[in-house]
PyMOL commands that place a pseudoatom at each C-alpha (Angstrom):
pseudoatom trace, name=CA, resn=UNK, resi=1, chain=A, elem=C, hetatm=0, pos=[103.867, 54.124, 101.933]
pseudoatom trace, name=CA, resn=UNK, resi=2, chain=A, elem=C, hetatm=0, pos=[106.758, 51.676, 102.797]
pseudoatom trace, name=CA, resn=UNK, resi=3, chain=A, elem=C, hetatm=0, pos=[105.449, 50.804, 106.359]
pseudoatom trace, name=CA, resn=UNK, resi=4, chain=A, elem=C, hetatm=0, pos=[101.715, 50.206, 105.008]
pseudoatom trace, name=CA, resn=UNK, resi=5, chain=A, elem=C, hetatm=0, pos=[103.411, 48.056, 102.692]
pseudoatom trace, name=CA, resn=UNK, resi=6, chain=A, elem=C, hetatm=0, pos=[105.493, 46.310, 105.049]
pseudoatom trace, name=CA, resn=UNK, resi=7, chain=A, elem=C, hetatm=0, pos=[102.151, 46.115, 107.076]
pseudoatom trace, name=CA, resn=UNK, resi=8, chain=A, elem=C, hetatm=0, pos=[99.940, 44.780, 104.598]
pseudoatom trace, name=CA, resn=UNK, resi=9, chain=A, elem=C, hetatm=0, pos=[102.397, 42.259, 103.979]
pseudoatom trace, name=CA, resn=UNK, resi=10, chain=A, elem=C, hetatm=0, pos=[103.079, 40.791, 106.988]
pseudoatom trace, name=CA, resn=UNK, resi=11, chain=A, elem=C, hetatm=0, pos=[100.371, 42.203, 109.713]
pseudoatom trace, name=CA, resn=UNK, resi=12, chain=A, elem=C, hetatm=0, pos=[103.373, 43.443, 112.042]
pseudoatom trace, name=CA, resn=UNK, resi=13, chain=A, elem=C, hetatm=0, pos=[102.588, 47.277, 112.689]
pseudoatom trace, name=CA, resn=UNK, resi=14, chain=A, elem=C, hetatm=0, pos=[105.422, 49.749, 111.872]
pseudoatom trace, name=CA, resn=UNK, resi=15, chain=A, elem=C, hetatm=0, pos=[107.983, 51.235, 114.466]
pseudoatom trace, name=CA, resn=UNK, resi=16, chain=A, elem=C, hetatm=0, pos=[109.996, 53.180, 113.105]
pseudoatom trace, name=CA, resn=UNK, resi=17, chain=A, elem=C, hetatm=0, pos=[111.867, 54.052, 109.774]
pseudoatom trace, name=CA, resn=UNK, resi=18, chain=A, elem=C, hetatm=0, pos=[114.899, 53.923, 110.160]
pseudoatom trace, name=CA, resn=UNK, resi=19, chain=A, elem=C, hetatm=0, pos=[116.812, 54.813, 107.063]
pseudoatom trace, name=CA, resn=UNK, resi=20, chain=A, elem=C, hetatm=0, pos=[115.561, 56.577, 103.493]
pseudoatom trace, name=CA, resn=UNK, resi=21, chain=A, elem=C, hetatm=0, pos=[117.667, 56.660, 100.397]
pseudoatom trace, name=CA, resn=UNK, resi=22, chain=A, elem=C, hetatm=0, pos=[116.655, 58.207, 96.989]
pseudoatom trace, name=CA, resn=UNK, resi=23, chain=A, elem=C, hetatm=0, pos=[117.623, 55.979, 93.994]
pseudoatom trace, name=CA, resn=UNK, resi=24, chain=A, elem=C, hetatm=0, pos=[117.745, 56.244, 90.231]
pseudoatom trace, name=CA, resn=UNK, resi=25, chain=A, elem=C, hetatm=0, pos=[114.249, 54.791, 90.086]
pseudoatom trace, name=CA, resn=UNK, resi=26, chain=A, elem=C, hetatm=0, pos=[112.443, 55.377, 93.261]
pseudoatom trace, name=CA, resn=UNK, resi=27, chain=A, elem=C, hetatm=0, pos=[113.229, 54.835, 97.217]
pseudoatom trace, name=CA, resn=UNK, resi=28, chain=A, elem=C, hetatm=0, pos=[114.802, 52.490, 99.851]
pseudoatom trace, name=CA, resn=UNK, resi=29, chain=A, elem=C, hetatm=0, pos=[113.595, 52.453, 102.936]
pseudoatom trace, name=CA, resn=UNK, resi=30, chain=A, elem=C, hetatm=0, pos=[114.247, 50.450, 106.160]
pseudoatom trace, name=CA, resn=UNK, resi=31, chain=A, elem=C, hetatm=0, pos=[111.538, 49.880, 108.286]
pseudoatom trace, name=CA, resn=UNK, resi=32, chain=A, elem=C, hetatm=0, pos=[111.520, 48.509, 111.497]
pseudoatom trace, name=CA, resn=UNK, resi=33, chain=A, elem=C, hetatm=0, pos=[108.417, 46.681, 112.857]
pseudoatom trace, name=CA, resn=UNK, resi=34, chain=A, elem=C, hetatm=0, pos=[107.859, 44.986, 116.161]
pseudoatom trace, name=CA, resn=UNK, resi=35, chain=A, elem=C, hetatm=0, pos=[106.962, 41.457, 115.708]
pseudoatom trace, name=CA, resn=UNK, resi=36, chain=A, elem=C, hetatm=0, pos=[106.706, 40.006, 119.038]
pseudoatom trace, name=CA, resn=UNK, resi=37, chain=A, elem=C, hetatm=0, pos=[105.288, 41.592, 121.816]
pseudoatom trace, name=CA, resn=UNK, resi=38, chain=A, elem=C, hetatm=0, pos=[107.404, 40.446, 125.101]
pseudoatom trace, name=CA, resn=UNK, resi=39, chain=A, elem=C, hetatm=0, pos=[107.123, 40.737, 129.040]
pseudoatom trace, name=CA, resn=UNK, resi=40, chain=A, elem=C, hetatm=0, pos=[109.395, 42.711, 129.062]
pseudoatom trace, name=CA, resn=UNK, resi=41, chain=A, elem=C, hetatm=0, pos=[109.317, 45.247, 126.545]
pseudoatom trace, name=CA, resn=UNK, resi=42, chain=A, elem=C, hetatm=0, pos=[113.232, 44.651, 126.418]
pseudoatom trace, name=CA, resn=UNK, resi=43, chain=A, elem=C, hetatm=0, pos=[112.765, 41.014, 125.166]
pseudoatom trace, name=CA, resn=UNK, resi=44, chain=A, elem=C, hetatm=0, pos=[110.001, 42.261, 122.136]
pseudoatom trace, name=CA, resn=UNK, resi=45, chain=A, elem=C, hetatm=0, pos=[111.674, 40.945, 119.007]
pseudoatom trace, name=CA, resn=UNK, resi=46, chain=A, elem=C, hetatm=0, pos=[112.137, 43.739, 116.628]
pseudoatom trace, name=CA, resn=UNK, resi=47, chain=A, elem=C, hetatm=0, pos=[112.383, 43.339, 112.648]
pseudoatom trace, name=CA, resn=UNK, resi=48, chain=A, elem=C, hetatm=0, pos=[113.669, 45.199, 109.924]
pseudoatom trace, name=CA, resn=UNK, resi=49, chain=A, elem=C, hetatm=0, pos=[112.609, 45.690, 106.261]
pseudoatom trace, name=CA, resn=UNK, resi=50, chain=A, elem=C, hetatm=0, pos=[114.292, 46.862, 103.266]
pseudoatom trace, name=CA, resn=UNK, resi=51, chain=A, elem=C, hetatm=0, pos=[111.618, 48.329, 100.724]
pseudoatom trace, name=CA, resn=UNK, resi=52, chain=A, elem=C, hetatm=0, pos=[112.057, 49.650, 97.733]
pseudoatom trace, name=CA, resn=UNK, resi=53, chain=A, elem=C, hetatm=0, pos=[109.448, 51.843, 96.088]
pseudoatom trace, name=CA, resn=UNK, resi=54, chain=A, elem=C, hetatm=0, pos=[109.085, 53.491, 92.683]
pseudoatom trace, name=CA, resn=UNK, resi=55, chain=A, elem=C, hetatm=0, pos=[108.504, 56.758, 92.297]
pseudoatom trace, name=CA, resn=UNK, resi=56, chain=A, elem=C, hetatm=0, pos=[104.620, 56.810, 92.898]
pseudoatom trace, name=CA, resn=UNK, resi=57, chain=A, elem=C, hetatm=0, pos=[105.284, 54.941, 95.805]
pseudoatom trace, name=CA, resn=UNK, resi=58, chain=A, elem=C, hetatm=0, pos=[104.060, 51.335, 94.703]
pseudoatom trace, name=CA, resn=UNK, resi=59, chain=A, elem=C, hetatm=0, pos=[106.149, 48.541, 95.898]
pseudoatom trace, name=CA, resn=UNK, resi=60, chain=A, elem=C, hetatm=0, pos=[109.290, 47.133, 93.792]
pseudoatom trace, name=CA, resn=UNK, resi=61, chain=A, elem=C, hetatm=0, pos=[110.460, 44.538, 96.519]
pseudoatom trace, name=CA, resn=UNK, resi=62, chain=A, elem=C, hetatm=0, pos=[111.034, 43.695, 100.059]
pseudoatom trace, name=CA, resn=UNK, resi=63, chain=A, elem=C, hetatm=0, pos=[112.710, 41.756, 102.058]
pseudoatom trace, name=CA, resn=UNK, resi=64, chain=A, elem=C, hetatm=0, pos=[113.274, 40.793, 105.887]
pseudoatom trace, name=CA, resn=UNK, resi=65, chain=A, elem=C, hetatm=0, pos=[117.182, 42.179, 106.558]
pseudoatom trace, name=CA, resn=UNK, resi=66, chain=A, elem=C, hetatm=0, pos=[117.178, 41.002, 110.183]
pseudoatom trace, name=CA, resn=UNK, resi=67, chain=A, elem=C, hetatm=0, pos=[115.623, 40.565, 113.440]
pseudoatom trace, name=CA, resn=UNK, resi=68, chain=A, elem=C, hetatm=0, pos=[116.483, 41.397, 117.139]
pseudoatom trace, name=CA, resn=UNK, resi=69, chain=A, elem=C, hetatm=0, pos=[115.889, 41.722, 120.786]
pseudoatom trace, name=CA, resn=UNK, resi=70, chain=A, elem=C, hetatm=0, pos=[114.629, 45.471, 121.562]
pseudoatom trace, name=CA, resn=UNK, resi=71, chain=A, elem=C, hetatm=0, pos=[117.029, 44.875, 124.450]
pseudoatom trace, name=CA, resn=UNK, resi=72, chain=A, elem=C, hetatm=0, pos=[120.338, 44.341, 122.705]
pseudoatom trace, name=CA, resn=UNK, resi=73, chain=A, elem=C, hetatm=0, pos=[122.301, 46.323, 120.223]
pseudoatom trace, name=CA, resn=UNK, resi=74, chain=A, elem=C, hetatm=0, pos=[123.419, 43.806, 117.930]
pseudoatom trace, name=CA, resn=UNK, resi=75, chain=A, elem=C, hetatm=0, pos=[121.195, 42.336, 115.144]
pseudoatom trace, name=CA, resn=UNK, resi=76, chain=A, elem=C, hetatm=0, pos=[120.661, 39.074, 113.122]
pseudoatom trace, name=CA, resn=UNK, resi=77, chain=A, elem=C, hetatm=0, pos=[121.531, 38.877, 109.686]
pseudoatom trace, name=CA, resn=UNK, resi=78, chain=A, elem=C, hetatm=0, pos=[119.418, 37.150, 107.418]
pseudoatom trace, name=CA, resn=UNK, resi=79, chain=A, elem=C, hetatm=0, pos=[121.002, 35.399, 104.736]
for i in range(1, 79): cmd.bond("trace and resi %d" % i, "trace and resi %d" % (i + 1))
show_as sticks, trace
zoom trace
């Protein structure tokens, strides 16, 4: 459900989840989507989304948490 939402949201398909934590009230989930498609693949610029669901799976809130190079290890921070 998060990566539709993240989807829906901002038309950049999902990648990957890459973290899922149960809360008090529901879920947070990181979601990583690829939002630039790069020649090559090691310059795509990769995002990441931090969701949070209720517990029927609609969405609470979300927010970009960085962005990246597929390339390099390190990602920005947004603020």
């Amino acid at each position: 459900m998060a990566a539709r939402h993240v989807q829906a949201l901002t038309g950049h398909g999902s990648e990957s989840i890459t973290s899922l934590e149960r809360t008090d009230d529901g879920w947070r989930i990181a979601v990583e989507v690829l939002e630039s498609r790069r020649i090559p693949d090691s310059s795509d610029i990769l995002a990441v989304y931090d969701v949070v669901l209720d517990d029927d799976g609609e969405l609470v809130s979300y927010r970009r948490a960085g962005r990246y190079y597929r390339g390099r290890a390190e990602r920005e921070e947004e603020s």
